[in-house]
C-alpha positions as YAML, in Angstrom:
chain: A
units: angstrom
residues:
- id: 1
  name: UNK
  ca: [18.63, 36.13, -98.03]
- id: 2
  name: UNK
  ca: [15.43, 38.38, -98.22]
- id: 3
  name: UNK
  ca: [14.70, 41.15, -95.36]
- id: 4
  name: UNK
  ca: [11.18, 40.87, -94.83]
- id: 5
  name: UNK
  ca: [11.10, 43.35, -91.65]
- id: 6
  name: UNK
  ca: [12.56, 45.97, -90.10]
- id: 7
  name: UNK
  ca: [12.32, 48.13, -86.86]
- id: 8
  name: UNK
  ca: [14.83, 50.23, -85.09]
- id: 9
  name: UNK
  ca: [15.03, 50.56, -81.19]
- id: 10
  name: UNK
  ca: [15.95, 53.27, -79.12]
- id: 11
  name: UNK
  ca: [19.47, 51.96, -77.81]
- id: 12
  name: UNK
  ca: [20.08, 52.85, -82.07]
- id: 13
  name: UNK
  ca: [20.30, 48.35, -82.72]
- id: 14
  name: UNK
  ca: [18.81, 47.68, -86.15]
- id: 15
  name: UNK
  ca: [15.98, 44.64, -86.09]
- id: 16
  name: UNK
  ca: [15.45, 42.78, -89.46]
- id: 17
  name: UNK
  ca: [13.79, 39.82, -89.79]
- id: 18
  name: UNK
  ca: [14.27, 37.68, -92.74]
- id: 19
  name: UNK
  ca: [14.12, 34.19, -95.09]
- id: 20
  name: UNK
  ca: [16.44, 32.36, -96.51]
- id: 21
  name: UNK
  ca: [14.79, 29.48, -98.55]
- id: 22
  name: UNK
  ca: [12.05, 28.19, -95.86]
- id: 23
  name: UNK
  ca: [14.12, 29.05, -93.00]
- id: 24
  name: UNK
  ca: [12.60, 32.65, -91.03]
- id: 25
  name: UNK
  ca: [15.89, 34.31, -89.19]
- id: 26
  name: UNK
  ca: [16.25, 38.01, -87.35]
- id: 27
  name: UNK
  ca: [19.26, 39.68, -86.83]
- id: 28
  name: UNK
  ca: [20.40, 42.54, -85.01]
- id: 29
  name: UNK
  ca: [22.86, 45.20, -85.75]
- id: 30
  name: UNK
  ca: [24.77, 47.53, -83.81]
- id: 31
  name: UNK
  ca: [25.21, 51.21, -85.06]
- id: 32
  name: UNK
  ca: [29.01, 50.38, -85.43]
- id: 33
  name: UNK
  ca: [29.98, 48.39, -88.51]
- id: 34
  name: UNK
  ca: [31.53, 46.06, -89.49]
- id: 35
  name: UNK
  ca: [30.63, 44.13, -86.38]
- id: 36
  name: UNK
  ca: [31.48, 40.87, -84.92]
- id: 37
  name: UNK
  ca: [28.91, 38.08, -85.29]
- id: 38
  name: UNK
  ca: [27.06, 36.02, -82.25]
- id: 39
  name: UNK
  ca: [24.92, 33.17, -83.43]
- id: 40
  name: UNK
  ca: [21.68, 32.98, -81.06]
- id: 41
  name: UNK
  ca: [20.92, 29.54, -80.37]
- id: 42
  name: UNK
  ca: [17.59, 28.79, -79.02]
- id: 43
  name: UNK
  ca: [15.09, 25.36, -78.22]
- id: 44
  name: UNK
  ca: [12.65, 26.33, -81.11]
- id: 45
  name: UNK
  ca: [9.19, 28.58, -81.74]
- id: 46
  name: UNK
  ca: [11.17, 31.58, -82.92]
- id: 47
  name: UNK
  ca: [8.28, 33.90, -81.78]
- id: 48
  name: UNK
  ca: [7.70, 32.33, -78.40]
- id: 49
  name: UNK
  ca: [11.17, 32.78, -77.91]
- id: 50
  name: UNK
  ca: [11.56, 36.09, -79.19]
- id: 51
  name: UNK
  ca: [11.50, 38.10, -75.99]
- id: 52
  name: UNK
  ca: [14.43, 36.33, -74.66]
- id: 53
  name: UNK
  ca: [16.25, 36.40, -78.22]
- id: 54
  name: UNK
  ca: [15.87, 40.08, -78.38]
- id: 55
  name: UNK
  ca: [16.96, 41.08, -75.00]
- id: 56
  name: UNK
  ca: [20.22, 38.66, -75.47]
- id: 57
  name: UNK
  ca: [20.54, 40.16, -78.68]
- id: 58
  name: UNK
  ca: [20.42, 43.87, -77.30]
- id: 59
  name: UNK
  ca: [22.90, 43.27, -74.79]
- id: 60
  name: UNK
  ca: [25.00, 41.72, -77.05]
- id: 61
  name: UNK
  ca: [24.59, 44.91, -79.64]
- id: 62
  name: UNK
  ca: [25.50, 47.51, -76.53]
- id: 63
  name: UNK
  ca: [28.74, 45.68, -76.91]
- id: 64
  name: UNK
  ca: [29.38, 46.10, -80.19]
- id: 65
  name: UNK
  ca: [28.22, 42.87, -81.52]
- id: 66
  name: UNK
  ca: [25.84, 41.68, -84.55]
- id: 67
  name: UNK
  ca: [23.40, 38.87, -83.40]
- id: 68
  name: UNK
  ca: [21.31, 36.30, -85.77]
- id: 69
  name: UNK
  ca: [19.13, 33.33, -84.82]
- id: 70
  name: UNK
  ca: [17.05, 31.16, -87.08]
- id: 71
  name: UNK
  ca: [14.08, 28.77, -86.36]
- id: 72
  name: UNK
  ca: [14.51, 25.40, -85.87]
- id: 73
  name: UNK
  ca: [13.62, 22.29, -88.06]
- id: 74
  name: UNK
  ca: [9.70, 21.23, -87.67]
- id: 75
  name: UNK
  ca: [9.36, 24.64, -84.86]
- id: 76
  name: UNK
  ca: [7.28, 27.36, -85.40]
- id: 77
  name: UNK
  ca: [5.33, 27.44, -88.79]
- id: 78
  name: UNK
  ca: [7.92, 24.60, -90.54]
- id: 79
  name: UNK
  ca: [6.54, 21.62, -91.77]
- id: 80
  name: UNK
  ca: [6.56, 19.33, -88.77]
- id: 81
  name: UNK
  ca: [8.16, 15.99, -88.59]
- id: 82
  name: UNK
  ca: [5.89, 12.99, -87.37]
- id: 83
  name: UNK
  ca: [8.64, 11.21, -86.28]
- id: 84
  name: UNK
  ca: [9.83, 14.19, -84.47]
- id: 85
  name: UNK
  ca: [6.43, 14.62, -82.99]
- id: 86
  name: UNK
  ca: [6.07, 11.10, -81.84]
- id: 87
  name: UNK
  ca: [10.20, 11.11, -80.01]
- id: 88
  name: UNK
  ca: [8.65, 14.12, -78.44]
- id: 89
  name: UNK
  ca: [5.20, 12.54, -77.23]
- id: 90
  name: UNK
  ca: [7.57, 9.74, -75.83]
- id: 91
  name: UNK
  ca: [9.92, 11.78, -73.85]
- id: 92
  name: UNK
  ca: [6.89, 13.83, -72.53]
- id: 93
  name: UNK
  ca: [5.09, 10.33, -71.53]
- id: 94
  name: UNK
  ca: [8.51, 9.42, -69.90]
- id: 95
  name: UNK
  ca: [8.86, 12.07, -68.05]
- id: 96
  name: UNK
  ca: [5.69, 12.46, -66.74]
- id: 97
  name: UNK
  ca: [5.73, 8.84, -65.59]
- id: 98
  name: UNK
  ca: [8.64, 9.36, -63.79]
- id: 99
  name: UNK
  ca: [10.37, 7.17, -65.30]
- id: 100
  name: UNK
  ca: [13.93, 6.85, -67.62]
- id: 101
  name: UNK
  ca: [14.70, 9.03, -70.85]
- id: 102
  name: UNK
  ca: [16.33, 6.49, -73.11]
- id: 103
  name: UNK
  ca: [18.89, 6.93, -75.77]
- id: 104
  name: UNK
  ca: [16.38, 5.94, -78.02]
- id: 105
  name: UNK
  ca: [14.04, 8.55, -77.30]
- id: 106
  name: UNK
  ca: [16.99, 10.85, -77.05]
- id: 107
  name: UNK
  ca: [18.62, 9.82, -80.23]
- id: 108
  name: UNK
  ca: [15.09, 9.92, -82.29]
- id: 109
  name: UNK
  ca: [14.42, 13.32, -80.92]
- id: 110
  name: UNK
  ca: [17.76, 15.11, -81.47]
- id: 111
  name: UNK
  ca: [20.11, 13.62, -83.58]
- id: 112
  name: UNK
  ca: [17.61, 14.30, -86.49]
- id: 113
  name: UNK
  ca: [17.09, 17.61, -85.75]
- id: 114
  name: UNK
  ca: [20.83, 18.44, -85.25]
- id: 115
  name: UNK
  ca: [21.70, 16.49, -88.84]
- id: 116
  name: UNK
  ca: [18.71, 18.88, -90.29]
- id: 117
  name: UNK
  ca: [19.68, 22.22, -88.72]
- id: 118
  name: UNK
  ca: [23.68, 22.25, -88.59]
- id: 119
  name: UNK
  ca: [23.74, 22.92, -92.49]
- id: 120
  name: UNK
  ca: [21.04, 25.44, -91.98]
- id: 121
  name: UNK
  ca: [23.13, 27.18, -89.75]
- id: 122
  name: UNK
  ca: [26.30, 26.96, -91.82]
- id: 123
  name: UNK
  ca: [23.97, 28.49, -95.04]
- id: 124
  name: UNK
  ca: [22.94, 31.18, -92.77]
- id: 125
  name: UNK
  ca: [25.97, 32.03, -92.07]
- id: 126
  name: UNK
  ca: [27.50, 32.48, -95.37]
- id: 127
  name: UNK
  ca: [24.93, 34.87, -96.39]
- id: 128
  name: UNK
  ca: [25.19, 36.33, -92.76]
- id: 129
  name: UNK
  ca: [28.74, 37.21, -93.58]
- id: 130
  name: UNK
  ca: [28.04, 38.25, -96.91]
- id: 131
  name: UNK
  ca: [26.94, 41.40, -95.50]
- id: 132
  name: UNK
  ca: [29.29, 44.57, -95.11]
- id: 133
  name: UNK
  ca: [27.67, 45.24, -91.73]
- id: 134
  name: UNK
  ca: [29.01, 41.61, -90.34]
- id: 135
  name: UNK
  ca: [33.13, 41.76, -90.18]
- id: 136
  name: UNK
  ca: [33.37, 38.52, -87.96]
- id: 137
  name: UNK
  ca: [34.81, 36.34, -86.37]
- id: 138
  name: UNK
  ca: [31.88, 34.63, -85.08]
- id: 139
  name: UNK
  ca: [30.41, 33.27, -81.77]
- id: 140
  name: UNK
  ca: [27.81, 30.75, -80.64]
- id: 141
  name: UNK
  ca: [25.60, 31.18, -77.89]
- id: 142
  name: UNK
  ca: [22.72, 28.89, -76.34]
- id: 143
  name: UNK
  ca: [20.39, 26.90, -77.92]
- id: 144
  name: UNK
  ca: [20.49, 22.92, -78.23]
- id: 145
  name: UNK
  ca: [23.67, 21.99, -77.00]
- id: 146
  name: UNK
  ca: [23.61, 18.84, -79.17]
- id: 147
  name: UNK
  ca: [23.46, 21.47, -82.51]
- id: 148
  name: UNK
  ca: [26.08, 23.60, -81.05]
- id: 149
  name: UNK
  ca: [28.49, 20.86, -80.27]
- id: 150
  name: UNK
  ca: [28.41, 19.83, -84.14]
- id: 151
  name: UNK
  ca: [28.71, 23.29, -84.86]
- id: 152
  name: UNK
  ca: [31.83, 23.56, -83.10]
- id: 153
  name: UNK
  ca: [33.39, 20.54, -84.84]
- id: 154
  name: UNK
  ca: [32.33, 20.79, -88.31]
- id: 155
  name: UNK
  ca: [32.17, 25.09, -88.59]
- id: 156
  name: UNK
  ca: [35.75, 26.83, -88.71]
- id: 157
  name: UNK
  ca: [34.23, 29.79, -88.61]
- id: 158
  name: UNK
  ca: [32.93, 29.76, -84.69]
- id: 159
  name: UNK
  ca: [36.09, 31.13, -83.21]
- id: 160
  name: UNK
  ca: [34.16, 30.53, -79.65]
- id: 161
  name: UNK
  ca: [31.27, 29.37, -77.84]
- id: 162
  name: UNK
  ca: [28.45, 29.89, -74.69]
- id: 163
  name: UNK
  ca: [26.67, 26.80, -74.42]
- id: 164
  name: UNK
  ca: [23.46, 26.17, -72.18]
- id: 165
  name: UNK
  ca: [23.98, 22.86, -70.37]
- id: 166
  name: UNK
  ca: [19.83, 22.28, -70.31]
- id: 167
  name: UNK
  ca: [18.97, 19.62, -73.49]
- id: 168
  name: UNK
  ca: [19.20, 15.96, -73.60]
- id: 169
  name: UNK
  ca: [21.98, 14.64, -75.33]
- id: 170
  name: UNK
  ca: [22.96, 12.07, -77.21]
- id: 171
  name: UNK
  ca: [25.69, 9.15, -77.01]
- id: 172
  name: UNK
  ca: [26.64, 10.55, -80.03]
- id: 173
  name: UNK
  ca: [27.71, 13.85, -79.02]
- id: 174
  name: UNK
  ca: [30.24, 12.50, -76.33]
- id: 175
  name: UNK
  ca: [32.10, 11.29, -79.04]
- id: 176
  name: UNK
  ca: [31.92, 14.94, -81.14]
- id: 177
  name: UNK
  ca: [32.66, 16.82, -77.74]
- id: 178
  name: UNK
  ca: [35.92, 15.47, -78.02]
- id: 179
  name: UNK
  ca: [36.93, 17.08, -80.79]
- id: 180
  name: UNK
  ca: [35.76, 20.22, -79.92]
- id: 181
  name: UNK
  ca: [38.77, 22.56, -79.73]
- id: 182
  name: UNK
  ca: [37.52, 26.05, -80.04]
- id: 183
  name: UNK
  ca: [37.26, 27.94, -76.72]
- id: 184
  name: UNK
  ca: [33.94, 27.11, -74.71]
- id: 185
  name: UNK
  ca: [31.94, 28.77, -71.46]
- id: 186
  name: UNK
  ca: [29.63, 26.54, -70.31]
- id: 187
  name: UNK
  ca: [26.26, 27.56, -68.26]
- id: 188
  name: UNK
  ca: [24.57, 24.87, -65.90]
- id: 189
  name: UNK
  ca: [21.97, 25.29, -64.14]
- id: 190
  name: UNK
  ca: [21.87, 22.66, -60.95]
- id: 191
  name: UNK
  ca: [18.32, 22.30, -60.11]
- id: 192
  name: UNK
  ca: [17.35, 22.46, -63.45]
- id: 193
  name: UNK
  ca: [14.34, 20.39, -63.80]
- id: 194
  name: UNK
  ca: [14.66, 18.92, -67.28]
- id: 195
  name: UNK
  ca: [18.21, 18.50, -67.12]
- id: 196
  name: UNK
  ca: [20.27, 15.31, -66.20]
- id: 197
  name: UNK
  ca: [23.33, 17.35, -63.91]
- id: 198
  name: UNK
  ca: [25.72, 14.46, -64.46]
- id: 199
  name: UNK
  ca: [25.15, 13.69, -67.72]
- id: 200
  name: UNK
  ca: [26.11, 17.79, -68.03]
- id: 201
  name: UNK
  ca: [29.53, 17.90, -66.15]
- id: 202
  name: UNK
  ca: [30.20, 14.28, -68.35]
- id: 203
  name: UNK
  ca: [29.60, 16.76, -71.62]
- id: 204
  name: UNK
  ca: [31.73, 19.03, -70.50]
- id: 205
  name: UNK
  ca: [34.71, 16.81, -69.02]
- id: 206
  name: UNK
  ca: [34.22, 15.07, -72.56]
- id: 207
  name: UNK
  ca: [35.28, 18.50, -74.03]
- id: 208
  name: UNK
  ca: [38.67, 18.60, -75.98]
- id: 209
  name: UNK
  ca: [39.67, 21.62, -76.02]
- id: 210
  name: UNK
  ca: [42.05, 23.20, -73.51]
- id: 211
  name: UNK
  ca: [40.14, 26.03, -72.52]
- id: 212
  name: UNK
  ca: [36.53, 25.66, -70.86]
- id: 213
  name: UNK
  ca: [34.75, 27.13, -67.78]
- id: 214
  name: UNK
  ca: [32.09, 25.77, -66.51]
- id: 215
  name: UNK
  ca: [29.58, 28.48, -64.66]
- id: 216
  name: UNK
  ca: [26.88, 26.42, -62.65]
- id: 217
  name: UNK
  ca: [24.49, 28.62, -60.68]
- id: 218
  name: UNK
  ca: [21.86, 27.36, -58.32]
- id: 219
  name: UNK
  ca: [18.00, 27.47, -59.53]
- id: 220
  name: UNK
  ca: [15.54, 25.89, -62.11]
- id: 221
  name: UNK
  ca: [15.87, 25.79, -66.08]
- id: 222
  name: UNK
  ca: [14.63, 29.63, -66.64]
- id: 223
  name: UNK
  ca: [16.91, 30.92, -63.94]
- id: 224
  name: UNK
  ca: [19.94, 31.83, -65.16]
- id: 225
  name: UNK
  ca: [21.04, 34.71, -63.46]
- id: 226
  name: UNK
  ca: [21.33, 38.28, -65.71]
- id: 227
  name: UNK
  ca: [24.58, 38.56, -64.98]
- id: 228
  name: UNK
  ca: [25.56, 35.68, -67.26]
- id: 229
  name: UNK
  ca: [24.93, 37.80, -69.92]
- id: 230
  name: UNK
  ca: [27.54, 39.80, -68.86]
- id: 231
  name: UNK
  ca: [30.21, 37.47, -68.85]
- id: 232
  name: UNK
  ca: [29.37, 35.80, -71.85]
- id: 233
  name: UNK
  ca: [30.00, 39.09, -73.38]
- id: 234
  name: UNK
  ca: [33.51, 39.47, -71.51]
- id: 235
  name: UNK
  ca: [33.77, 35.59, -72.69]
- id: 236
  name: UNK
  ca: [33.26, 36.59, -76.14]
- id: 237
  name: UNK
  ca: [35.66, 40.31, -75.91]
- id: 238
  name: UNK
  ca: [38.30, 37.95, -75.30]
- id: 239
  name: UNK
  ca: [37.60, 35.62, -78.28]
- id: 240
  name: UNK
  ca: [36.30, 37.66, -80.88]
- id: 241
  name: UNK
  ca: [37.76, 41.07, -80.65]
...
């Protein structure tokens, strides 16, 4: 892992962005260390999505808690994927048509990029916890739910997890939400517009573990309300203190 920046705020939270290999990461330190660890999960195009990352981040930080995200496979400046490009063209083309999302356009578009970025994660995160300012245990928050979901299963690190209920998923990931057995919150958003609802509360009856909450709010894709972050933080006291 090389630091490549570094900028510190106000609230005292340390920003540092970084590389490790290819892959272009930030993380965010609180003044207290060693801290516990939240993995930032996000759709991809790391600076697009920066605003958000940073204000989650903060929030998490006034708590006490480190915070890291990475960019995504074939997002951002990675090398992009053709085949990625053309799943994506198709789902766009479907949509707009009003018509049905496959599992074949699902499939093509996420199960690569979850088989691509899971081990990226995992890498990050032993050089994440490398670090005498990261103590653990570690979190998961957001991003594809279809990464976090193999995350869960395959990482026994992630004591606990906030996922977004807003990403097509996969047949596939039915079957690895049942193995799932690490705590889970779970945000929906019911008039989300790129979001199948049912195909949501399936994923998350599909769940195996024994405890999961499902928080659905009312509004569109970018409205989840700021008090979310909130609880995911209480969520997350609970788990990882």
């Amino acid at each position: 892992m090389e630091f490549t920046s570094e900028q510190r705020f106000d609230d005292g939270v340390l920003e540092r962005g970084f590389t490790l290999g290819d892959v272009p990461g930030i993380l965010w330190t609180p003044g207290s260390a060693p801290a516990p660890l939240i993995l930032l999960g996000h759709p991809g195009g790391l600076s697009k999505m920066y605003p958000r990352l940073s204000a989650r981040a903060r929030h998490a930080a006034a708590e006490g808690y480190a915070a890291a995200t990475i960019e995504l496979p074939g997002s951002g400046d990675r090398p992009r994927s053709p085949a990625t490009d053309e799943a994506r063209a198709d789902l766009r083309r479907a949509l707009a048509a009003g018509e049905t999302v496959t599992d074949d356009i699902v499939d093509r578009l996420v199960l690569p990029l979850v088989d691509k970025a899971v081990p990226e994660w995992r890498v990050t995160l032993d050089a994440l916890l490398a670090l005498p300012e990261i103590g653990g245990p570690v979190g998961f928050a957001g991003g594809v739910i279809a990464i976090a979901v193999r995350l869960a299963v395959v990482e026994p690190r992630i004591a606990a997890a906030v996922l977004f209920a807003g990403s097509f998923v996969p047949r596939a990931t039915f079957d690895e939400a049942r193995q799932v057995t690490i705590p889970l919150q779970v945000l929906l958003q019911w008039d989300d517009e790129g979001n199948d609802r049912q195909m949501a509360l399936d994923l998350f009856d599909a769940f195996g573990t024994k405890e999961k909450t499902l928080h659905a709010n009312m509004g569109g894709h970018t409205g989840v309300p700021q008090f979310e972050g909130d609880e995911g933080n209480r969520f997350f006291a609970r788990h990882l203190r």
